[in-house]
C-alpha positions in Angstrom: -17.5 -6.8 -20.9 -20.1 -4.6 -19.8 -19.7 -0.3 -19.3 -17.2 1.0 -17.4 -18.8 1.8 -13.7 -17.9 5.9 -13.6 -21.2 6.4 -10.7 -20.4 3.4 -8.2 -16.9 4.2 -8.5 -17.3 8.0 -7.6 -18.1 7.0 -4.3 -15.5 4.5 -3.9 -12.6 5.9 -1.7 -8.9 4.5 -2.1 -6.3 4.6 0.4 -2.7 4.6 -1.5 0.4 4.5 0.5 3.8 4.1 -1.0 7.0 5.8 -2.2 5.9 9.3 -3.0 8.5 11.1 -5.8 8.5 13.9 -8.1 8.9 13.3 -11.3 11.1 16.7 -13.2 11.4 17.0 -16.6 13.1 19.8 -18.5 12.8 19.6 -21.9 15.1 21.6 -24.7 16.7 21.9 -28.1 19.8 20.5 -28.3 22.0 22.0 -31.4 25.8 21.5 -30.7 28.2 19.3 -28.3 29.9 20.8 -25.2 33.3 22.3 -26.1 33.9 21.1 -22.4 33.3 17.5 -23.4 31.9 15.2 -25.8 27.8 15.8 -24.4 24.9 17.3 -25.9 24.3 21.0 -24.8 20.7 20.8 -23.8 19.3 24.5 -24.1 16.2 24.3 -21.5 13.1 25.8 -22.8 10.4 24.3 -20.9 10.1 22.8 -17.5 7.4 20.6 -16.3 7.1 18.8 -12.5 4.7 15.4 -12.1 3.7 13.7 -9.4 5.5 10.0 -9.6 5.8 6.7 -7.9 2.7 6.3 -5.0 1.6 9.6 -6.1 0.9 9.1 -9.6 -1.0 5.9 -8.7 -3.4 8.5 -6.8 -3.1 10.5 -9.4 -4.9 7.8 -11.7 -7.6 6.9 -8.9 -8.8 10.3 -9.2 -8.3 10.2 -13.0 -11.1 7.8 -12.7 -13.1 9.1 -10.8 -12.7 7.8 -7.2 -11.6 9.8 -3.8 -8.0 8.7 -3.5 -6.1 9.6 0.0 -2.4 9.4 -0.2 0.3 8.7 2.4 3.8 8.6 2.1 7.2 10.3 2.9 8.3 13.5 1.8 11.7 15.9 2.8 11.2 19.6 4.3 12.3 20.9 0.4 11.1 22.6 -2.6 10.5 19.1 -3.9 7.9 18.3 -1.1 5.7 21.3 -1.7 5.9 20.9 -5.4 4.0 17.1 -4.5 1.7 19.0 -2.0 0.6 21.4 -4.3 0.2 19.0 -7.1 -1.6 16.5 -4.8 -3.7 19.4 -4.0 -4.7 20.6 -7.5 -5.5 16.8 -8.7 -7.8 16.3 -6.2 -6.0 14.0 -4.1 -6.1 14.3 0.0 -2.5 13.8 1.1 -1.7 12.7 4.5 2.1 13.0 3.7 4.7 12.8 6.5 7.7 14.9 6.0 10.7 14.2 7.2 13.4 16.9 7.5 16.4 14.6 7.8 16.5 13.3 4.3 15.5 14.5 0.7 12.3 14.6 -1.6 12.5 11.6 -4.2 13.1 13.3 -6.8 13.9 12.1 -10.4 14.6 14.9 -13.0 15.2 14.1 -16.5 16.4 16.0 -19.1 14.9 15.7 -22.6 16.2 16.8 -26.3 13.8 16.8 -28.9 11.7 13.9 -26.8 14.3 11.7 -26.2 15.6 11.4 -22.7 19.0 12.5 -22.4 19.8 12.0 -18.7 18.0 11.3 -15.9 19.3 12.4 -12.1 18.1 10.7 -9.0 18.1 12.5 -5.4 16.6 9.8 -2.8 17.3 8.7 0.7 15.7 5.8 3.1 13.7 7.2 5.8 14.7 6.7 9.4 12.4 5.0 12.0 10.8 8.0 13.1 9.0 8.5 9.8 8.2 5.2 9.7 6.2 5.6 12.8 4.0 7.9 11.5 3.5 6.2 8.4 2.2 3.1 10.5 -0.4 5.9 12.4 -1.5 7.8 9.4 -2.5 4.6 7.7 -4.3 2.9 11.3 -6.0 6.5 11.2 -7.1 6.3 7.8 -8.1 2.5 7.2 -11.6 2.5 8.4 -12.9 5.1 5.9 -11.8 2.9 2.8 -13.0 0.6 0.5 -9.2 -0.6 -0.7 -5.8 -0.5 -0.2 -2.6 0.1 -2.5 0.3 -0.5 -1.5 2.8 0.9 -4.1 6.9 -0.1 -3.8 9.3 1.7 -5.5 12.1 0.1 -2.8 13.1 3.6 -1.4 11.9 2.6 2.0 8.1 4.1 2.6 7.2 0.3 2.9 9.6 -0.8 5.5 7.5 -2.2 8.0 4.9 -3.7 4.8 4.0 -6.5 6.8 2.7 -4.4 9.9 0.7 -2.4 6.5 -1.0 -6.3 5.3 -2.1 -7.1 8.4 -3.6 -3.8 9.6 -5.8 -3.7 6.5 -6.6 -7.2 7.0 -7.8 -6.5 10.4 -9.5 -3.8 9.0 -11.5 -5.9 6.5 -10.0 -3.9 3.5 -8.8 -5.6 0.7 -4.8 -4.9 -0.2 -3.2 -4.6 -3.8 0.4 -4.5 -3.8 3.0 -3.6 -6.7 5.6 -5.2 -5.5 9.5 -4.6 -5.4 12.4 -7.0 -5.7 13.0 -10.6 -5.4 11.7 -11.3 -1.9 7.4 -11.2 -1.7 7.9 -12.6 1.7 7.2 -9.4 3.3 3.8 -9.2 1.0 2.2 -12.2 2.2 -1.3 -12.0 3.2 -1.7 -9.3 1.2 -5.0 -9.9 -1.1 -2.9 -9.3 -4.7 0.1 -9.0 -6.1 0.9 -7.1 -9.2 4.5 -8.1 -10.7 5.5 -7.2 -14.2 7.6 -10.1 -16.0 10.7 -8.9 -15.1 9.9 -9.0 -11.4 7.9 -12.0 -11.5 11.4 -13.8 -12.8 13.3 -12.0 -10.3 10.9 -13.8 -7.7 10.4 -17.1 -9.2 13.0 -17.4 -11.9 12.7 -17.6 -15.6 10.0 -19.8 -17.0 10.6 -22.1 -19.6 6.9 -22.4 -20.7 3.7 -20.9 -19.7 2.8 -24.2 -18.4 6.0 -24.0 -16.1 4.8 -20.1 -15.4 1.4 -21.1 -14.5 3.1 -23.9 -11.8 5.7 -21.2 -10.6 2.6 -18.7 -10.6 0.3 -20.8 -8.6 2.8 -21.9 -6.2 4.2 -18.2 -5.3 0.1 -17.6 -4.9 0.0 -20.2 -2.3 2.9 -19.4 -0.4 1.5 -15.6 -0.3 -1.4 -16.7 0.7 -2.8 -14.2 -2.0 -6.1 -14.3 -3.3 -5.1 -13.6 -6.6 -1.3 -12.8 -8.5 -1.5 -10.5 -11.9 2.0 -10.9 -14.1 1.9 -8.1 -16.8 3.4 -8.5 -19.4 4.3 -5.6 -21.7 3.3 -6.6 -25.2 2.8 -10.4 -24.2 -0.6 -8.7 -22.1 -1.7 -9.8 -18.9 -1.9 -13.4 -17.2 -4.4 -13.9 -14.1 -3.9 -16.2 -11.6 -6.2 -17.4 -8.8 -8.1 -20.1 -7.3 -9.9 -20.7 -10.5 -6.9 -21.2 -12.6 -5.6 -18.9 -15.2 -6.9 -16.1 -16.8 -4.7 -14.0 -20.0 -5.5 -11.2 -22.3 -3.9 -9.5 -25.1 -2.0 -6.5 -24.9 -3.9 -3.5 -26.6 -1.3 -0.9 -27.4 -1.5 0.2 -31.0 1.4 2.9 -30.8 4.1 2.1 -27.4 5.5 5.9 -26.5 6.6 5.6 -22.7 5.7 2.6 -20.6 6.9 4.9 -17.7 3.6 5.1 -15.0 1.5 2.2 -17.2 2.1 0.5 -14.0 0.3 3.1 -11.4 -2.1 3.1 -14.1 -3.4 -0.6 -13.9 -2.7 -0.8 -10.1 -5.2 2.1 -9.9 -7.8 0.8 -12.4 -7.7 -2.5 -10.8 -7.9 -0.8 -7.2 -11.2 1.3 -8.9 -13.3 -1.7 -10.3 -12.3 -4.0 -7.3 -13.5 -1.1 -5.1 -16.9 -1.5 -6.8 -16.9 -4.8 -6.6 -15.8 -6.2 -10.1 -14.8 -10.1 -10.5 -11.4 -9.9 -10.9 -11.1 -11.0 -14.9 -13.1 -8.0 -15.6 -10.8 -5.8 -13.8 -7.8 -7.2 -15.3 -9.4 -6.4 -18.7 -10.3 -2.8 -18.1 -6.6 -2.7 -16.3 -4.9 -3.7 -19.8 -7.1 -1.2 -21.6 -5.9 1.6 -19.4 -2.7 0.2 -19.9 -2.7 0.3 -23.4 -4.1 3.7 -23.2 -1.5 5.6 -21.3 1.8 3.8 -22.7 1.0 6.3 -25.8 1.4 9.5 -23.6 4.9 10.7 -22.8 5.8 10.4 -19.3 4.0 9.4 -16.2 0.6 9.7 -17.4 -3.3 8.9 -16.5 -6.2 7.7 -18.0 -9.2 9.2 -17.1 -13.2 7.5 -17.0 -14.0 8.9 -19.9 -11.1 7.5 -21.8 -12.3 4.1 -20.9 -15.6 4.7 -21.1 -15.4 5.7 -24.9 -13.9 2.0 -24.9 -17.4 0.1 -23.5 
């Protein structure tokens, strides 16, 4: 595999839109249980806000050294501007929507010692207004890039996904999507799809061979319409699957911390070396190597060029 490509992709520009969150983590010491119940007393002693979901797949664009833009929904909150500052300092050029009927997506964990202790969820479905100007902010921004991620966390950004697809398609712009749920209907025509194995059995059922996974593969491919389908794996790798057939590598993780974000991280790394115009086996391989990378970080992480580039 040949060096990673950190000048052509520089110039590459990546248009992500998606469920945007914040990611909250307060971490502490815990030394005694709650006379109040029986729970751990968390004593907070450091507290630490990431960008999460859409937003950390931007995140990791611009990690690697592309020009990542960024729409998606935010609330009229603290949360909001806490994910327009951080877009801001990362580099990233958000075009985010806000919407003053319903809350930030915000997930905020509480951790003891490095070990999550709780984690509390504030998130609401947008209404249709939002919706229609996530539909214009993405026809406004399509003709100045050179892909398209679509990133589905299921809390509603990607409604109207369809209308998304075939915008970009009319645009000429290629379309990766990590997709949500059992139903990839809705993602048809897109140009990939990225499902990890527990989504890819929630779509196609369980396989009871890889021979039966490359059938069940090929045949949700075809349906989509898709040019290609990437299943990852977790410690089973990556498996490939296109016109050409099969394609599988080997997971590289020496030490597994937190798979949370290793997800954004390979949509984004393949979104970068497709952008440049990297076959897509070669992309899948420097995918799984960022993948490897950042699932020995705690929390949602990025790999940046370098990174991989002390890899080639």
């Amino acid at each position: 595999m040949s060096t990673f490509p950190v000048d052509a992709i520089a110039a590459r520009r990546i248009l992500v839109v998606g469920d945007v969150m914040l990611d909250r983590y307060w971490f502490g010491e815990v030394e005694r249980i709650s006379p109040e119940a029986p729970v751990p007393v968390v004593r907070v002693a450091r507290r630490e806000d990431r960008l999460g979901g859409a937003a950390n797949v931007a995140r990791n664009i611009v990690a690697l050294g592309a020009q990542a833009t960024l729409v998606g929904i935010v609330g009229s909150d603290e949360a909001g501007q806490c994910i327009e500052r951080l877009a801001s300092e990362a580099g990233i050029q958000a075009a985010l929507v806000a919407d003053a009927a319903l809350p930030t997506t915000l997930k905020m964990r509480v951790l003891g010692r490095q070990q999550q202790l709780l984690r509390v969820d504030f998130e609401e479905h947008p209404g249709a207004a939002a919706l229609d100007d996530i539909d214009a902010e993405v026809a406004s921004h399509l003709a100045g890039h050179d892909v398209v991620v679509l990133s589905d966390y299921a809390k509603g950004t990607l409604t109207r996904v369809q209308g998304l697809i075939a915008a970009a398609r009319a645009a000429g712009v290629p379309v990766l999507v990590d997709p949500k749920g059992d139903n990839y209907v809705p993602y048809q025509g897109a140009t990939l799809v990225t499902p990890n194995r527990s989504e890819m059995q929630q779509a196609v059922g369980r396989w009871q061979s890889e021979a039966d996974l490359d059938e069940r593969a090929q045949r949700l491919r075809g349906e989509l319409q898709l040019e290609a389908l990437l299943v990852t794996r977790s410690e089973q790798g990556m498996t490939l699957f296109t016109g050409a057939g099969r394609e599988h590598v080997d997971a590289q993780a020496h030490e597994v911390f937190d798979v949370s974000g290793a997800g954004d991280t390979v949509l984004a790394t393949l979104a970068v070396t497709r952008a440049v115009g990297m076959d897509w086996p070669d992309a899948m391989r420097w995918a799984n190597r960022a993948g490897g990378i950042v699932v020995g970080k705690l929390g949602t992480s990025t790999v940046s060029a370098q990174e991989l580039g002390e890899l080639s």
